[in-house]
N, C-alpha and C positions, 0 to 999 in steps of 0.2 A: 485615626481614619480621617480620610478628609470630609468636607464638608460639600457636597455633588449641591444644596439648594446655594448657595453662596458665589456657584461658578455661573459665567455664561451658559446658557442651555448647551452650544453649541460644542463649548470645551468639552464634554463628558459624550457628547453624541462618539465617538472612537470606541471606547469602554463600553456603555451602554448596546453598542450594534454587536461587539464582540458577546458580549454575555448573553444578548440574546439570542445568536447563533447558536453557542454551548445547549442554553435552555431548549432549543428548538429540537435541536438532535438529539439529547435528551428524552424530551418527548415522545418523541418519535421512537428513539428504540424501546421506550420502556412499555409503550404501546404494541410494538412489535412480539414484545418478550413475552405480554398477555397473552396476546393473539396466537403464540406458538406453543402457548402450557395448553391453550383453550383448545388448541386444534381448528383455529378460526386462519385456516391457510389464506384464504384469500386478502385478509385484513393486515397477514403477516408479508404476503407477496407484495402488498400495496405500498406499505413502510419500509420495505427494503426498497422498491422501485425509489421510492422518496427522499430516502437517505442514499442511494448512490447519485440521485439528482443534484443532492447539497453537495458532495463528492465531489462532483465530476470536474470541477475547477482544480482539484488539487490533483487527480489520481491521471496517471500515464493511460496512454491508450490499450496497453497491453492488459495494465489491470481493469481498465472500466470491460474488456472485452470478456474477461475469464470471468466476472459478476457475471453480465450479460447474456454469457451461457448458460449458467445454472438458472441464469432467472426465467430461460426462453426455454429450457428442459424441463422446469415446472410447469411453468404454463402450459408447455402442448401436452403434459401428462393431465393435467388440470381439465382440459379441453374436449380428452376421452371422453366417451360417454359413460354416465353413471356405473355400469357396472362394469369395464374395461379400464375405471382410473384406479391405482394403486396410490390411496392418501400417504402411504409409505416411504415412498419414490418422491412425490411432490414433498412431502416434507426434508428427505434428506438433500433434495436442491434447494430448497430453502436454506437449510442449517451449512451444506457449504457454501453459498452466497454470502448467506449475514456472517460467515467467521471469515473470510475472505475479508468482506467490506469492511469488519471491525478491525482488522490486522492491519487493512490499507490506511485505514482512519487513523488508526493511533501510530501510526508510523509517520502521518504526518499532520500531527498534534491536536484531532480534530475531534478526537472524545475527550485528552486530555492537555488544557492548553499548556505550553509553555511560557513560562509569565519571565523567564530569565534571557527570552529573547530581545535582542538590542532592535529598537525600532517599534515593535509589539507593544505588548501587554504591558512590558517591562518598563516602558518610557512613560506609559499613564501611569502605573504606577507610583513611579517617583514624583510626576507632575501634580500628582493630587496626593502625595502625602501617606499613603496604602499601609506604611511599615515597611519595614525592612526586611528583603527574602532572607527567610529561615533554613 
């Protein structure tokens, strides 16, 4: 492994913004995941809004659009008054939003990176010494 205290601060700032992104979105779904065992919709609504935000650089218009709907079918289900909201219906927008999101996510490498990309991941890497992809 290399040695990250031995480089410029500045050399590892690439690496370190990358893993922080991972860890962030991370968070965030695994925050999400609580919130939807818990039946804490709105906490679940709030972390998908959040993670299509981080998204929205990578994802086509067509797909930030089809999130978008499910996310905007819960909310005005959500909006109903108390005994006209179906938490059933707001939850299954939910679960097709977040399996959409996650589908679009890892289709372009953003829950799981790809480190064998030339330019990426794959270049710090080699620059600081990581080992050898397996």
């Amino acid at each position: 492994m290399g040695n990250f205290t031995k480089k410029e601060p500045d050399e590892a700032a690439p690496f370190n913004m990358a893993a922080l992104f991972y860890l962030e979105i991370h968070k965030i779904r695994e925050r999400k995941s609580i919130a939807m065992i818990e039946n804490d919709l709105p906490t679940a609504y709030d972390c998908l809004q959040e993670l299509l935000t981080l998204a929205h650089v990578k994802l086509n218009n067509k797909e930030i659009t089809k999130i978008e709907k499910f996310l905007s079918d819960a909310k005005k289900e959500y909006e109903k008054e108390d005994g006209k909201r179906n938490l059933g219906t707001i939850k299954t927008h939910l679960i097709k939003a977040d399996r959409k999101l996650l589908i679009n996510m890892n289709k372009y490498s953003m829950i799981f990176p790809r480190i064998e990309m030339t330019g990426g991941l794959e270049s710090i890497r080699k620059k600081y010494d990581l080992g050898e992809k397996k």
